[in-house]
Backbone as numpy.savetxt, mean C-alpha at the origin, in Angstrom:
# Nx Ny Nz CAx CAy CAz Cx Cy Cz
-16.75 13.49 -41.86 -16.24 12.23 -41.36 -14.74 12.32 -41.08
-14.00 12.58 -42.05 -12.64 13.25 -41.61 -12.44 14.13 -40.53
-13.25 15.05 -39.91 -13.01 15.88 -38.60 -13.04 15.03 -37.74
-13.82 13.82 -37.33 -14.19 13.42 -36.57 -13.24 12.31 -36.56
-12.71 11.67 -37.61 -11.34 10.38 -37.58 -10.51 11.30 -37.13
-10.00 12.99 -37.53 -9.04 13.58 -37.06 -9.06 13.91 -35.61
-9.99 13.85 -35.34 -10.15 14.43 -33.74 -9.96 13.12 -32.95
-10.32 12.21 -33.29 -10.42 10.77 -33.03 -9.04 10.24 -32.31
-8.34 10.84 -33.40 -6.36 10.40 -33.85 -6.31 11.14 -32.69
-6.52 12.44 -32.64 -6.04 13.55 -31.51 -6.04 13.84 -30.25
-7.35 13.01 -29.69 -7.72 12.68 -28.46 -6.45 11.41 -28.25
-6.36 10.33 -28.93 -5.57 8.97 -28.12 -4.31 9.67 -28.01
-3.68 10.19 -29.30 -2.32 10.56 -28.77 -2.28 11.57 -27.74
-3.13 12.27 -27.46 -2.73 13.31 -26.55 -3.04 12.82 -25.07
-3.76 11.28 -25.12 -4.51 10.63 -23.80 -2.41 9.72 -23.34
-2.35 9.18 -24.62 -0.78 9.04 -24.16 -0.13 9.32 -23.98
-0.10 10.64 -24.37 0.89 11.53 -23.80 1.18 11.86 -22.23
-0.33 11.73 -22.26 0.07 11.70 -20.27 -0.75 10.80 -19.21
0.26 9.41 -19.94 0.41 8.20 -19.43 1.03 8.75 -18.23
1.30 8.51 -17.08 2.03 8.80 -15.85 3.18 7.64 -16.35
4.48 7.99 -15.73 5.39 7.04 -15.82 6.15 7.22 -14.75
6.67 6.44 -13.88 7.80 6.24 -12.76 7.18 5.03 -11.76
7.73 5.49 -10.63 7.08 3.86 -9.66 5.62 4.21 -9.38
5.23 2.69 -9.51 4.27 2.39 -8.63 3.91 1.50 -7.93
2.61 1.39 -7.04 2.77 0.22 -5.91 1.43 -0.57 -6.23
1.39 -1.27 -5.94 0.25 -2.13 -5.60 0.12 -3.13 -4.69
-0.62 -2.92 -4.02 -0.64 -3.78 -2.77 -1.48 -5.32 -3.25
-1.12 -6.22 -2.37 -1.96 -7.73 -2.60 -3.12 -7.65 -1.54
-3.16 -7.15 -0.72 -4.31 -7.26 0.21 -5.63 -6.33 -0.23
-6.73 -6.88 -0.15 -7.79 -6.01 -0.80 -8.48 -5.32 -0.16
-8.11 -3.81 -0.66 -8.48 -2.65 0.23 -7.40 -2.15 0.47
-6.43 -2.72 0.44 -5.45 -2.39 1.14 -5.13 -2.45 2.83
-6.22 -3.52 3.14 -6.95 -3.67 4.35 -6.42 -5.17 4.61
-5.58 -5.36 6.12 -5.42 -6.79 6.44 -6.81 -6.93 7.64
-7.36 -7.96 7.85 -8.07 -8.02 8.97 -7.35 -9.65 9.36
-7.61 -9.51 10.75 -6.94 -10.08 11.84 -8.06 -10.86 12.29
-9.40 -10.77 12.03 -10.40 -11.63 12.48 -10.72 -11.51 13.95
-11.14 -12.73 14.35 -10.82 -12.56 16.05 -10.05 -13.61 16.17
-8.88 -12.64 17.48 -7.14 -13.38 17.69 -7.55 -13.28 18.86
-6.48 -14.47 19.43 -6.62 -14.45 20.92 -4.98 -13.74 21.31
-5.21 -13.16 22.28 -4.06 -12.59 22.96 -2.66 -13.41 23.28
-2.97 -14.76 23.72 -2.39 -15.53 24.04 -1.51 -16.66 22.90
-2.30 -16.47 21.83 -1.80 -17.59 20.58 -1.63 -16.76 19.19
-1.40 -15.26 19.30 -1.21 -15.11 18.14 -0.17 -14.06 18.50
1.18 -13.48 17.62 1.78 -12.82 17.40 1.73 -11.27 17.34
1.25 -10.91 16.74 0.50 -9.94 16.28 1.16 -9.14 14.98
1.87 -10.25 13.97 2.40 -9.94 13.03 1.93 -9.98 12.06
1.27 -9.74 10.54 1.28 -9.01 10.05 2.00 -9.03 8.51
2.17 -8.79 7.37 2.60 -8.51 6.37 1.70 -7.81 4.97
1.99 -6.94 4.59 1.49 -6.49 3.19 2.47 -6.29 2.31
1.63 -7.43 1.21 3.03 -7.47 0.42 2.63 -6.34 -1.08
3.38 -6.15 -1.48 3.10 -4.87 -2.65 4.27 -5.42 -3.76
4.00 -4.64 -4.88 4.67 -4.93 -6.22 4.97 -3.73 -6.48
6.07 -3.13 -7.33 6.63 -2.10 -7.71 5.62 -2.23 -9.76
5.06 -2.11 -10.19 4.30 -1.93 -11.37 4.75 -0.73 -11.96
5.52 0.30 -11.50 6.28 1.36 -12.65 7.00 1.00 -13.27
7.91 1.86 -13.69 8.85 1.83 -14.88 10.14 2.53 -14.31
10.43 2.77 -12.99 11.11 3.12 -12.25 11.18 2.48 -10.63
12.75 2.65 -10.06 12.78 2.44 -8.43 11.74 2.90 -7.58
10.75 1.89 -6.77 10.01 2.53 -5.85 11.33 2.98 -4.32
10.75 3.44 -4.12 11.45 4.10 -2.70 10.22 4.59 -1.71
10.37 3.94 -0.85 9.88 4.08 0.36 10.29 4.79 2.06
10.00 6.26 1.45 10.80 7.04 2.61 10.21 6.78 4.22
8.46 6.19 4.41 8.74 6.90 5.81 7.45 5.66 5.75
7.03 5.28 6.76 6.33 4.56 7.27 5.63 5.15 8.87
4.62 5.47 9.04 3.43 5.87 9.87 2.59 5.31 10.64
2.63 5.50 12.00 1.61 4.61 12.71 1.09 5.67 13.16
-0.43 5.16 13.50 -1.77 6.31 14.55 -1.33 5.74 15.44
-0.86 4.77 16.31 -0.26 4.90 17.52 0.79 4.05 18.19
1.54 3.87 19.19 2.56 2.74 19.46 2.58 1.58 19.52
0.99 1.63 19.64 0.36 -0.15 19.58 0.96 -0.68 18.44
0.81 -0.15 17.69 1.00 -0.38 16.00 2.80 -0.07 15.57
3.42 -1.15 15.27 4.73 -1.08 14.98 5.44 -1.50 13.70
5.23 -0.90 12.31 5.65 -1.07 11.09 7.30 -0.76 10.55
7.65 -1.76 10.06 8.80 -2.08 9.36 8.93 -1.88 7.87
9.71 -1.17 7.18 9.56 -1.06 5.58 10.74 -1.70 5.22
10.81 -1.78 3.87 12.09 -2.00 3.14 13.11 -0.84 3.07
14.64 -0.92 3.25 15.12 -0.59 3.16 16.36 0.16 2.08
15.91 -1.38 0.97 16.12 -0.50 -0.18 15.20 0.08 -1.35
15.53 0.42 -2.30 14.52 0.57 -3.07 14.39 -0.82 -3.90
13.01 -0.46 -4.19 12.32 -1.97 -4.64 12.27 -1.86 -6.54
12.82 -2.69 -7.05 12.66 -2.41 -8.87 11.70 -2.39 -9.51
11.66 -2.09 -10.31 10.18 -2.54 -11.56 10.03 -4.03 -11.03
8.78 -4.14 -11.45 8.22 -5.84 -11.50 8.89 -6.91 -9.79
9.32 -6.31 -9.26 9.87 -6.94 -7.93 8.86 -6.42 -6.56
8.73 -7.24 -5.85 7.90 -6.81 -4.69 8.34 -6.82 -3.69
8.04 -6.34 -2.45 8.18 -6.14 -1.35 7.05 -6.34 -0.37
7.79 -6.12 0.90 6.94 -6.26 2.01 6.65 -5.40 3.04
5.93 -4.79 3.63 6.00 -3.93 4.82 5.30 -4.75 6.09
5.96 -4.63 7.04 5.41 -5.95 8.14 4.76 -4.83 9.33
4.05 -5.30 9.76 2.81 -4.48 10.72 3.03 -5.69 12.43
3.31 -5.06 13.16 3.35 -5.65 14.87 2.24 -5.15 15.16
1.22 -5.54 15.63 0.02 -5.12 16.92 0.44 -5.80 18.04
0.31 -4.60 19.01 0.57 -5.28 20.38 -0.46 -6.18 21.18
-1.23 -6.30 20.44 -2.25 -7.79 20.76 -3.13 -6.95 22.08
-3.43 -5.89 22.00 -4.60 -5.15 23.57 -5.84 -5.89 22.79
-6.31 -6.04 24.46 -7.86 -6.82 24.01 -8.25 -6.01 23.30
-9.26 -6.22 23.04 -10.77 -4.94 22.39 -10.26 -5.21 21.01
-11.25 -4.13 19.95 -10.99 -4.03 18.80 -10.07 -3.42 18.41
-9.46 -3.80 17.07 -8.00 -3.49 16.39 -8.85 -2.56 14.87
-8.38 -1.27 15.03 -8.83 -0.24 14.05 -7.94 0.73 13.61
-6.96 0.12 13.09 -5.68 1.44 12.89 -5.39 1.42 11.32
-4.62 2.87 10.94 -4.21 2.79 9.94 -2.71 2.93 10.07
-1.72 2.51 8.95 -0.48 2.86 8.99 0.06 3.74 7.68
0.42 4.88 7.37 0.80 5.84 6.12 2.00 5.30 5.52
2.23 4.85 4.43 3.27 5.09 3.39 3.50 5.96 3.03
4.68 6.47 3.12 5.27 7.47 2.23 6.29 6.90 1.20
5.54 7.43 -0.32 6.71 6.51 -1.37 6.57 7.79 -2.45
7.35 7.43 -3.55 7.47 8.38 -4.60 6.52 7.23 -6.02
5.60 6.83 -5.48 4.97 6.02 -6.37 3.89 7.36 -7.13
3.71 7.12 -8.40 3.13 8.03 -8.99 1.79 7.90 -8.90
1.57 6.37 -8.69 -0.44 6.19 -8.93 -1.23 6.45 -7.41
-0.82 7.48 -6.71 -1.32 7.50 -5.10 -0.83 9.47 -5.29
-1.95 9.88 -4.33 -1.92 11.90 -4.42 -0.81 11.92 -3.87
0.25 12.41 -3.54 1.33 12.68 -2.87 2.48 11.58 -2.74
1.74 10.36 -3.24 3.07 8.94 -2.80 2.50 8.50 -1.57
1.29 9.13 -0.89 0.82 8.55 0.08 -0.24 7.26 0.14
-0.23 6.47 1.13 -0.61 5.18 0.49 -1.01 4.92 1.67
-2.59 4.66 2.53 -2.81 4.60 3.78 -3.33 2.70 3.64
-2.82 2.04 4.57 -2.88 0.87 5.04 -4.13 0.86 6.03
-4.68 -0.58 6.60 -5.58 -0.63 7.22 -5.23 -2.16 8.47
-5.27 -2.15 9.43 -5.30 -3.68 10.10 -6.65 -3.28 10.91
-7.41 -4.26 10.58 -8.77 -4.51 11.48 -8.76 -5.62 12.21
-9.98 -6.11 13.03 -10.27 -6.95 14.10 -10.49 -7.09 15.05
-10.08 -8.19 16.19 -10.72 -8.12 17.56 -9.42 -8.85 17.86
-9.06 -8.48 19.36 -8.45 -9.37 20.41 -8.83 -9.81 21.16
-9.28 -11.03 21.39 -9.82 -11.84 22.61 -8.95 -12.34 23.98
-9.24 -11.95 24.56 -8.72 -13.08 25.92 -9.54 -14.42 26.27
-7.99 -15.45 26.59 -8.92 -16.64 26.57 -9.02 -16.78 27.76
């Protein structure tokens, strides 16, 4: 019974030990996915926001922001964002009819994502009225 309370003890501390610690992000949109529904060309903007929280224990920093193509026009923060403070990254679609299927890449030094990479999503349709 003692091997097994000792091993017990030995597993948690060593599971805390490698707690990850520095920034991280979390996004408010679920999926990480905004959808746009169906927009009409004529009455909507084609703007956009995902807002995120810094949840580390360190400055998030947000080096580079990524579009699959020019349609798609993303804005980041410019400074770094603190523990417990959030931010925003704002997304432009250029409103083309047809369906809206893009992703946009974060690049951050957030620890809970493989590389700090953090892929975004805007879905939907553009209608003409």
């Amino acid at each position: 019974m003692k091997k097994i309370i000792t091993l017990i003890a030995i597993v948690f501390v060593s599971s805390i030990g490698f707690a990850q610690s520095g920034a991280k992000i979390e996004f408010a949109a679920k999926d990480n996915t905004i959808d746009y529904g169906k927009v009409s060309k004529g009455s909507d903007n084609g703007i956009r926001v995902f807002q995120f929280t810094n949840t580390g224990d360190a400055p998030l920093i947000i080096t580079n922001v990524l579009s699959t193509c020019g349609c798609t026009v993303p804005t980041k923060p410019t400074e770094p964002i603190l523990p417990g403070k959030t931010g925003k990254i704002e997304v432009k679609y250029n409103m083309t009819p047809g369906p809206i299927r893009k992703t946009i890449t974060i690049e951050t030094n957030a620890v809970n994502y493989e590389g700090g990479r953090v892929a975004l999503k805007i879905k939907g349709e553009v209608i003409v009225n």
